[in-house]
C-alpha positions as CSV (number, residue, x, y, z in Angstrom):
1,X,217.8,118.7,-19.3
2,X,216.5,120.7,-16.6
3,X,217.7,124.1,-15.2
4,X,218.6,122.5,-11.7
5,X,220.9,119.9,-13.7
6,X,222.8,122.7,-15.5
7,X,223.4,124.9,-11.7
8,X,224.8,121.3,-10.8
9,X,228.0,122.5,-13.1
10,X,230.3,124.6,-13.1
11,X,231.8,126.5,-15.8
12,X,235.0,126.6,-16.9
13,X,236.6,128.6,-19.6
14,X,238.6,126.9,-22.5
15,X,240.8,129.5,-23.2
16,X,242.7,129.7,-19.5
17,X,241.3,126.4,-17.6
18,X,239.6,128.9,-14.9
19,X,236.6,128.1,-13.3
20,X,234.3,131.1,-14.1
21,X,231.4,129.7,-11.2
22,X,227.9,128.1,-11.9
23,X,224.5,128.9,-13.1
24,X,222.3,130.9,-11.5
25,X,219.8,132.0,-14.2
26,X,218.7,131.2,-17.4
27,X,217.8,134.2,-19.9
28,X,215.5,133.1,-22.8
29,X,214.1,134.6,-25.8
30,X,210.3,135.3,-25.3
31,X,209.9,135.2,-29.2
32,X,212.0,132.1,-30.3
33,X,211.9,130.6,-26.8
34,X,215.4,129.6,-27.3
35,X,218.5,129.9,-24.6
36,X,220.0,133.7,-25.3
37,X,222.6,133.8,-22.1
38,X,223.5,132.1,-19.0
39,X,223.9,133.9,-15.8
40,X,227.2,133.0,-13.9
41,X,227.1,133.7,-10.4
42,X,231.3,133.8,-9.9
43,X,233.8,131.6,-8.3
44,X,234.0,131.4,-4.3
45,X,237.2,132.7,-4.4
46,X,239.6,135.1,-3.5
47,X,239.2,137.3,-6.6
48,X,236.1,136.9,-6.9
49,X,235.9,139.0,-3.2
50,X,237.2,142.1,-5.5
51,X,234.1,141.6,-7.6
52,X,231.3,141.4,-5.1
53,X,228.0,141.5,-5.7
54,X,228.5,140.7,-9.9
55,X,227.4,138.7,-11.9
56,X,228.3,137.3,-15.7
57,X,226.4,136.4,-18.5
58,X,227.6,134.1,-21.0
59,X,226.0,134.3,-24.3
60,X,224.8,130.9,-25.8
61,X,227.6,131.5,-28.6
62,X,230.2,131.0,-26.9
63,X,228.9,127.9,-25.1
64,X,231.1,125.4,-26.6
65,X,230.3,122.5,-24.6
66,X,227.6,120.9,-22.2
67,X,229.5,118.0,-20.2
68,X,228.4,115.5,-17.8
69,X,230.3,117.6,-15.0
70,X,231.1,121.1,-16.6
71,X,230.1,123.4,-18.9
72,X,233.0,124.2,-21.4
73,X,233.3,128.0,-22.8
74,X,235.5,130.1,-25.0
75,X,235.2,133.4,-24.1
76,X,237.6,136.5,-22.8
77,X,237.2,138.7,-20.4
């Protein structure tokens, strides 16, 4: 799977069914060269117009699924 397929998602949380936005970067481990953390960049939204300008990671760990459509987490915020 390429980066570009995984941008094509979005993610949604498990926990409350919100769409958290879609990938914008990839942040790897230089020694293991495997996935440490997504980087979200966040919903279009009203909300997300409070929130300007950040961005979330998403550690690997609570990656819980990769789905034909979205990317399933289980994280709080």
């Amino acid at each position: 799977m390429r980066l570009s397929d995984l941008q094509n998602k979005d993610v949604v949380n498990m926990l409350d069914g919100r769409n958290i936005g879609n990938i914008i970067d990839v942040k790897i481990d230089e020694v293991s060269g495997k996935i440490e953390s997504f980087v979200i960049e966040p919903s279009k939204n009203f909300l997300s117009f409070l929130r300007r300008g950040e961005d979330t990671e998403i550690d690997w760990q609570h990656i819980t699924k990769i789905g034909e459509d979205v990317i399933l987490v289980n994280i709080t915020f």
